[in-house]
GUZAPA-694978 format. One line per 8 residues: number of its first residue (from 1); for each residue z, y, x of N, C-alpha, C, O, CB. Coordinates in Angstrom, 3 decimals, m for minus. Atoms other than C-alpha are relative to their C-alpha. Glycine has a CB too. Example, Ala and Ser with C-alpha at 12.3 -4.5 7.8 and 13.67 -1.06 7.14 Angstrom:
1) 0.000 m1.190 0.890 7.800 m4.500 12.300 0.000 1.200 0.900 0.665 1.181 1.936 1.246 0.027 m0.992  m0.060 m1.190 m0.820 7.140 m1.060 13.670 0.730 1.090 m0.770 0.899 2.198 m0.261 m1.415 0.462 0.414
% end
This chain:
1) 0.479 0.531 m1.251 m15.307 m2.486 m26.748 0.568 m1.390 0.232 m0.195 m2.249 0.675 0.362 0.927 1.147  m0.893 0.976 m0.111 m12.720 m5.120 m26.633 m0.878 m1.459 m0.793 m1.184 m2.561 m0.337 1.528 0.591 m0.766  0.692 1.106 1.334 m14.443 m7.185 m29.829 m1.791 m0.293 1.077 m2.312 m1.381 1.323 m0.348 1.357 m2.376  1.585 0.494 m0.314 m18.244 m6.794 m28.097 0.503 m0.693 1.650 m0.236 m1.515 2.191 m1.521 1.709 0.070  m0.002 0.668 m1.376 m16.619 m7.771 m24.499 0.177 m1.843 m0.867 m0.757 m2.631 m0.721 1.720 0.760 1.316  m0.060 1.020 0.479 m15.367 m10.974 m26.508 m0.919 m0.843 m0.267 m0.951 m2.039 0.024 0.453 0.142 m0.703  1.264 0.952 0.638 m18.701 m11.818 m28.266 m0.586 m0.471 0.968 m1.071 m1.599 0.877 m1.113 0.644 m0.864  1.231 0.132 m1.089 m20.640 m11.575 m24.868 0.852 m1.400 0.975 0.214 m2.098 1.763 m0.347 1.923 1.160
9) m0.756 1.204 m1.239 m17.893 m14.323 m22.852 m0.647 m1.048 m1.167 m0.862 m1.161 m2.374 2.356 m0.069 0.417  0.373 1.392 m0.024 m19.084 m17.581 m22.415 1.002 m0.768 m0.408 2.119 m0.259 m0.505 m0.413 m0.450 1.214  m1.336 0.860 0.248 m16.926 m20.434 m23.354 0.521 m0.313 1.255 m0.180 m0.801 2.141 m0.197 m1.371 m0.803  m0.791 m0.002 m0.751 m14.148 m20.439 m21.185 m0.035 1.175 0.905 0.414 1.305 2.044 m0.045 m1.067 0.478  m0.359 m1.697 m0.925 m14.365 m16.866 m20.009 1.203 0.657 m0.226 2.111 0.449 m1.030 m1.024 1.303 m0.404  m1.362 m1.000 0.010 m11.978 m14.344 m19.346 m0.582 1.767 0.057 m1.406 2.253 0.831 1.132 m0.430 1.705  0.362 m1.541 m0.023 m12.273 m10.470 m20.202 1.362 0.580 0.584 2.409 0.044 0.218 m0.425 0.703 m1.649  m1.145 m0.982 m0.247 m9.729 m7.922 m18.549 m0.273 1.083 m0.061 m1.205 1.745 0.396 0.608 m0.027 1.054
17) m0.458 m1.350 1.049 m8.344 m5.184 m20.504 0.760 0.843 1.496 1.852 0.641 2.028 1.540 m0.552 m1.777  m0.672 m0.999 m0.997 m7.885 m2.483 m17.706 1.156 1.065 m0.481 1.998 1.479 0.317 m1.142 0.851 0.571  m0.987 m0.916 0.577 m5.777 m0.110 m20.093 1.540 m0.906 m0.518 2.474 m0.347 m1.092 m0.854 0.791 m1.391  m1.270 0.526 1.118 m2.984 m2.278 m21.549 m0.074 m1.355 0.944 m0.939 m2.005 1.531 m0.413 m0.216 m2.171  m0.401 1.448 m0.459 m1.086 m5.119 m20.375 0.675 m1.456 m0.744 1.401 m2.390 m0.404 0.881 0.319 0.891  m0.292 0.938 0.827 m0.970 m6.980 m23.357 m1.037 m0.206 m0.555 m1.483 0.744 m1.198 0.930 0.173 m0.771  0.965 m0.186 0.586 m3.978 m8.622 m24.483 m0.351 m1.267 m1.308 0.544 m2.099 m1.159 m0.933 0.175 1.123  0.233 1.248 1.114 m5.167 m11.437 m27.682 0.518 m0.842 0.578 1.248 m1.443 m0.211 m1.378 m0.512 m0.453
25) m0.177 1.378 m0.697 m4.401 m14.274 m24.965 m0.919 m0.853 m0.588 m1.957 m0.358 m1.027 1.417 m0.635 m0.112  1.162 1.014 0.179 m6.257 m17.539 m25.838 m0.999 0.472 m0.770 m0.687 1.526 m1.323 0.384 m1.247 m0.596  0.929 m0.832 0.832 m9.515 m16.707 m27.737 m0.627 m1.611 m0.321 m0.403 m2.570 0.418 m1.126 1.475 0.877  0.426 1.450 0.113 m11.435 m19.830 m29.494 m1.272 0.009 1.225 m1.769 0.914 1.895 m0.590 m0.442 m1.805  0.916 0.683 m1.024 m13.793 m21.570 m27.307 0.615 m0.106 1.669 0.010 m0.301 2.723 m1.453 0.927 m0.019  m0.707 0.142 m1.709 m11.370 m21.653 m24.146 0.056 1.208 0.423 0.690 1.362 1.467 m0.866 m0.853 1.244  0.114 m1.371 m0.652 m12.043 m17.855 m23.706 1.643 0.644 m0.010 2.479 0.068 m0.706 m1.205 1.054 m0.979  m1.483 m0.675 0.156 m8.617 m15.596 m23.245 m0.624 1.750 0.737 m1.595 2.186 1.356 1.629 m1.142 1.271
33) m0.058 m1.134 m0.051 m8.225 m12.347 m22.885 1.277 0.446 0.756 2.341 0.306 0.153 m0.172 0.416 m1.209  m0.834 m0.079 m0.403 m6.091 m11.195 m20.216 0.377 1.876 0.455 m0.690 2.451 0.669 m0.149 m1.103 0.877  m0.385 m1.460 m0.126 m4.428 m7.168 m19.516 0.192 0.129 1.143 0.646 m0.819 1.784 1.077 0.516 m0.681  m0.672 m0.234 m1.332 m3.905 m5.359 m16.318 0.188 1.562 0.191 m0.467 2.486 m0.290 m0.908 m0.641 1.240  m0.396 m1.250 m0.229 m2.446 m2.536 m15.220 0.305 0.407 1.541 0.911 m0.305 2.342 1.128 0.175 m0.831  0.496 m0.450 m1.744 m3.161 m0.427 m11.687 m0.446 m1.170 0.674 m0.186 m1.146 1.877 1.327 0.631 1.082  0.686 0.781 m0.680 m4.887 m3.399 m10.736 1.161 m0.857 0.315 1.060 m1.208 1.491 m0.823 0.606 1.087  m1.130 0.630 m0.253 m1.651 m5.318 m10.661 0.584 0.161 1.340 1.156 m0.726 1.973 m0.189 m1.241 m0.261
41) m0.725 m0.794 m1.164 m0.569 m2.964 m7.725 1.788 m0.330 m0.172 2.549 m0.155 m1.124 m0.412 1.915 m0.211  m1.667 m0.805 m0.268 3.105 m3.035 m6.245 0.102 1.483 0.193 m0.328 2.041 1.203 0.750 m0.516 1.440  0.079 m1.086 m0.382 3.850 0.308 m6.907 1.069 0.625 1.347 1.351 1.818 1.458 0.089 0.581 m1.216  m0.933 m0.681 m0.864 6.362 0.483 m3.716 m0.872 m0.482 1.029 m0.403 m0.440 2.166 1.652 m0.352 0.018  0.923 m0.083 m1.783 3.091 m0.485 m1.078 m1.170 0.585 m0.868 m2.099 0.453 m0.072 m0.541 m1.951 1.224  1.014 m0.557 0.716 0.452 1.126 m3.600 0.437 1.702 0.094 0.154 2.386 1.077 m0.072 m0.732 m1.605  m0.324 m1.626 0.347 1.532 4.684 m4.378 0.273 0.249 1.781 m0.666 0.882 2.263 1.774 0.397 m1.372  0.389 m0.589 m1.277 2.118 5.281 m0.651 m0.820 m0.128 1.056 m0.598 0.286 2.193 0.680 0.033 0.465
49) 1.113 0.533 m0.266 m1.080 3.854 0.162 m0.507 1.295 m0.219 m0.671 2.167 0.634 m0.490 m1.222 m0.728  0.656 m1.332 0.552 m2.548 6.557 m2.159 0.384 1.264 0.639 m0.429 2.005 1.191 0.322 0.195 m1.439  m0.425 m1.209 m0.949 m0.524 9.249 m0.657 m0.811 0.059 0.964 m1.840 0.732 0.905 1.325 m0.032 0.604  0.724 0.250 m1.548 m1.717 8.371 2.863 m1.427 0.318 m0.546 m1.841 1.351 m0.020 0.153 m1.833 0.832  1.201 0.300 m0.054 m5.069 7.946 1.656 m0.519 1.694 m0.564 m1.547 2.199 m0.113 m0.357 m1.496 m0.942  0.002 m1.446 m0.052 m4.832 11.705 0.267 0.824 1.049 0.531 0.991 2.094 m0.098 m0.031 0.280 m0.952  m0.163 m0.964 m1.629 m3.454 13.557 3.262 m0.686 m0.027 1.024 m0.681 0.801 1.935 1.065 m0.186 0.755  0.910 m0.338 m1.266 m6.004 12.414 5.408 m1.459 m0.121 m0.842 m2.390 m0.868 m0.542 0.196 m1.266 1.525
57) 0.904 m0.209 0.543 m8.314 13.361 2.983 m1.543 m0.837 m0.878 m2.550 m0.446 m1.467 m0.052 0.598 0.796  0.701 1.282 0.546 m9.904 9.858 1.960 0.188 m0.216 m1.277 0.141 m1.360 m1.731 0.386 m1.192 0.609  m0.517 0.010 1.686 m8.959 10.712 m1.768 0.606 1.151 m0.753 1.712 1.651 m0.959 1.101 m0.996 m0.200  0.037 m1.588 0.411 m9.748 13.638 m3.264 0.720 0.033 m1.539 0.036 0.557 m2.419 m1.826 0.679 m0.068  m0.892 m0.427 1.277 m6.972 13.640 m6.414 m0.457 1.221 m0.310 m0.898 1.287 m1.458 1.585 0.085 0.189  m0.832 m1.139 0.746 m6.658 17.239 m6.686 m2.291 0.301 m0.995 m2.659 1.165 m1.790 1.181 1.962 1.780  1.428 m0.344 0.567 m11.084 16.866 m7.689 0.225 m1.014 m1.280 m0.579 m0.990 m2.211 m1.524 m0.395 1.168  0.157 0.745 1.467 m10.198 14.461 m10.437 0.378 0.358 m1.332 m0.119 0.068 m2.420 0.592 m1.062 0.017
65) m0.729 m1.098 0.899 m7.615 16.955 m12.184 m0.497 1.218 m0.144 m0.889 2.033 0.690 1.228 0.288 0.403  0.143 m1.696 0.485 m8.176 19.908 m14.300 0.729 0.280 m0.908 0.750 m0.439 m1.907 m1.294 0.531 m0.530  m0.894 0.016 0.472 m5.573 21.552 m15.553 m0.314 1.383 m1.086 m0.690 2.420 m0.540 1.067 m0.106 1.035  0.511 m0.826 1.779 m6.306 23.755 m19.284 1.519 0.183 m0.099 2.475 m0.325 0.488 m0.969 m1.235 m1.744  m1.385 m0.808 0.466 m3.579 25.913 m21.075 m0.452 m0.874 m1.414 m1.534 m1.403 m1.667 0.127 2.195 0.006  0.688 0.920 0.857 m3.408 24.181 m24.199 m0.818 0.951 m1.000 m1.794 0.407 m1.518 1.062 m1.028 m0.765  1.426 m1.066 0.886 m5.455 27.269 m26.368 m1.373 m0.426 0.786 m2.367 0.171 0.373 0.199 2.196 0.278  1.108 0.434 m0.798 m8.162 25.447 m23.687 m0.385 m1.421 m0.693 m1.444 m1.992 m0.432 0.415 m0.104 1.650
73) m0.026 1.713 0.014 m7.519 21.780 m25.338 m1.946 m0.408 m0.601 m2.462 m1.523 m0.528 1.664 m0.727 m1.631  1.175 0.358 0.511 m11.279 22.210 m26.955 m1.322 m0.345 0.991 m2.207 m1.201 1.001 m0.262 1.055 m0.865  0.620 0.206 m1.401 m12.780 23.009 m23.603 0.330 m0.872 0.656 m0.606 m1.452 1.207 0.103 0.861 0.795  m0.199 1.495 m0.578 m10.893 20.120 m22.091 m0.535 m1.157 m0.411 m0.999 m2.060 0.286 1.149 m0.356 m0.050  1.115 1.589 0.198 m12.428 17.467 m24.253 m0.937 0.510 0.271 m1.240 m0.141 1.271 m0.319 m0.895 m1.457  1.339 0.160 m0.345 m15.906 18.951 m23.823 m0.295 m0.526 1.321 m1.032 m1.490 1.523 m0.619 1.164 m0.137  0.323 0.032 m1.522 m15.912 19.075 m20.077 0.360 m1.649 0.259 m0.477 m2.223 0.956 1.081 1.241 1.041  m0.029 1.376 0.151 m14.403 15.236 m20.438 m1.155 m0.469 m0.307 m1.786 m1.049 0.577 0.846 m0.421 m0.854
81) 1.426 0.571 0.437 m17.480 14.313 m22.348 m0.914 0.528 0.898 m1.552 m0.341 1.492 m0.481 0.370 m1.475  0.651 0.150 m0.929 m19.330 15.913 m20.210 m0.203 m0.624 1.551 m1.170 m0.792 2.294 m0.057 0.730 m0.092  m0.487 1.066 m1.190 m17.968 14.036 m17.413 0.099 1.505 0.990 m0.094 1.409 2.202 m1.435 m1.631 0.628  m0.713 m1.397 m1.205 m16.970 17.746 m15.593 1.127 m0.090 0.311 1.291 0.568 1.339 0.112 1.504 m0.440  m1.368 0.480 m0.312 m13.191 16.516 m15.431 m0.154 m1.507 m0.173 m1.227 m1.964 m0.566 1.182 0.653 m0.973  m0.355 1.062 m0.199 m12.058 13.241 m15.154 1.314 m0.112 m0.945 1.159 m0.964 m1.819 0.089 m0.195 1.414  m0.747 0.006 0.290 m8.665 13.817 m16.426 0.560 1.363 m0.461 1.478 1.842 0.204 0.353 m0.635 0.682  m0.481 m1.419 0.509 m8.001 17.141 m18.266 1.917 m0.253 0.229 2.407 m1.378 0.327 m0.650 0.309 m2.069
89) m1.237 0.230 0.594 m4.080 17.859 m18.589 0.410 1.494 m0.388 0.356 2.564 0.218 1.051 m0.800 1.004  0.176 m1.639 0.566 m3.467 20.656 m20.653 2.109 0.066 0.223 2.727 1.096 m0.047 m1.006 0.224 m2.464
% end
């Protein structure tokens, strides 16, 4: 994904790598490649943002988790691919 986001920037674009916070940096044609992680949240006004925001029910966490035994780990990737979990954790 990384290589086809690259091909598609214009000269002097920028792609951000949502998983990793280390990314190619400069790229030829002026393009760079830059990383981020939680959205470059402070996690000491972020995480109790989130809290708040799931106690008064504006952020349904416990619908994003599904939690598998790991003799389940086969059923956890399917239901991933199927987009039925979000985040298995066995």
């Amino acid at each position: 994904m990384l290589q086809a986001a690259i091909k598609a920037l214009n000269p002097h674009g920028t792609v951000a790598i949502l998983t990793d916070s280390s990314g190619p940096g400069l790229l030829p044609g002026g393009r760079k490649a830059v990383g981020i992680i939680q959205a470059d949240a402070v996690p000491q006004y972020f995480i109790p943002k989130l809290i708040s925001l799931y106690r008064s029910g504006r952020l349904p966490f416990n619908r994003l988790v599904r939690f598998y035994s790991f003799s389940k780990i086969n059923q956890a990737i399917m239901d991933t691919r199927r987009g039925d979990t979000i985040k298995p954790v066995l």
